[in-house]
Every structure is written in structure tokens, then in C-alpha cells.
KOLMAR-326541 format. One line per 5 residues: number of its first residue (from 1); for each residue y, z, x of C-alpha. Coordinates in pm, whole numbers, plus 32768, in hexadecimal, padded with zeros to 4 digits. Example, Ala and Ser with C-alpha at 12.3 -4.5 7.8 and 13.67 -1.06 7.14 Angstrom:
REM KOLMAR-326541
1) 7E3E,830C,84CE; 7F96,82CA,8557
//
This chain:
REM KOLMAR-326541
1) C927,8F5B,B29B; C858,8E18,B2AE; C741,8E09,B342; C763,8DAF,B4C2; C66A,8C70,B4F7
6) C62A,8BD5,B66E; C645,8A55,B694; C659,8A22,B80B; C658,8AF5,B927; C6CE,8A91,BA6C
11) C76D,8B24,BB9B; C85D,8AEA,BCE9; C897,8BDA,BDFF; C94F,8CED,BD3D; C8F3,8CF2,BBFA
16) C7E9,8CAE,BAC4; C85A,8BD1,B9B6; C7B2,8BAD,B874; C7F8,8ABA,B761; C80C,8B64,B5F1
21) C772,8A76,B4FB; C8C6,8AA6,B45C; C960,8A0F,B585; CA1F,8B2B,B62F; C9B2,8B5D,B79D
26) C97B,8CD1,B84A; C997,8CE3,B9B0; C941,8E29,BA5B; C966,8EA1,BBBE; C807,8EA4,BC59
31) C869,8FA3,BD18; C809,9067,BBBA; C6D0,9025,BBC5; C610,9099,BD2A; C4D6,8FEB,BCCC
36) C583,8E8E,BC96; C641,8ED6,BDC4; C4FE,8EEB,BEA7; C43D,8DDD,BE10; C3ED,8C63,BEB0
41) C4A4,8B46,BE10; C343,8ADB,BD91; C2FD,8C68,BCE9; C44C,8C54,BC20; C414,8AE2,BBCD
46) C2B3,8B4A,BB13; C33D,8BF1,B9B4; C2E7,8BE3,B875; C3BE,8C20,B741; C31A,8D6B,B686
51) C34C,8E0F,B531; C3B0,8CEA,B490; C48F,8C68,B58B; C55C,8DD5,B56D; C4C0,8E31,B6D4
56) C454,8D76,B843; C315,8DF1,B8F9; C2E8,8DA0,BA55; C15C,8DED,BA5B; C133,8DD8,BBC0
61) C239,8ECB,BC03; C1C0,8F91,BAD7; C341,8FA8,BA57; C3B5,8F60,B908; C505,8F58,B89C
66) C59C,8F8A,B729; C6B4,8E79,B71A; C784,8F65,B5FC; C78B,9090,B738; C837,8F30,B817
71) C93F,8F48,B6E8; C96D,90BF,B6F8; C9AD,90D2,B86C; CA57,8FCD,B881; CB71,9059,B77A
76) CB55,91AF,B816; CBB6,9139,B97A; CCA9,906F,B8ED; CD73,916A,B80C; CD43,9284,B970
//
């Protein structure tokens, strides 16, 4: 598998999109993700690409989030 790079990351009411630098888009539920779900529009607008661009930190909320485990769950609930 290639290597899962972040471009952009941005979000609506339901779910978190991000941008692969290859041009495919992953879009999560936030409901997956508790700590997304509670934060202020400003908290989730303050990330930062990590690990070459293979991960997003949000530092205020101390979260971090590997973009391959997006992939992952995203097949899993999918093939359920």
C-alpha cells in the first residue's frame, strides 16, 4: 500500500474530509471520533499535518489522528 499523505483537511456537520495528495478524498463520520465531536469550530479548525503529512494533530485537544487508520475504518464499516 502507498503511503497515505494529508493535503487538506476540512469538515461540515457530519463528517471529516481529508484530501490525499493523490487526490482521493476520505470522509469519516465524526461521530467516530468523540474528541472531534466535542470540540469548538475554532479547536478542530487549529491542525497540523504530522508524520509527514501521514497523520493530523489537533494540539489543543491533544488528539492526533493516523490518516492510513481513516482508510482502514472506513473499508471496515463499509464491507459490515
Amino acid at each position: 500500500m502507498n503511503t497515505l499523505k494529508g493535503k487538506t483537511i476540512h469538515f461540515d456537520d457530519r463528517y471529516l474530509h481529508v484530501e490525499l495528495e493523490d487526490g482521493r478524498i476520505i470522509s469519516t463520520p465524526m461521530t467516530w471520533y468523540q474528541e472531534l465531536q466535542q470540540a469548538s469550530l475554532n479547536q478542530l479548525s487549529n491542525y497540523q499535518l504530522i508524520c509527514h503529512g501521514t497523520g493530523i494533530e489537533w494540539p489543543a485537544l491533544d488528539y492526533h489522528l493516523s490518516i492510513e487508520s481513516m482508510m482502514l475504518a472506513s473499508s471496515l464499516k463499509k464491507a459490515a
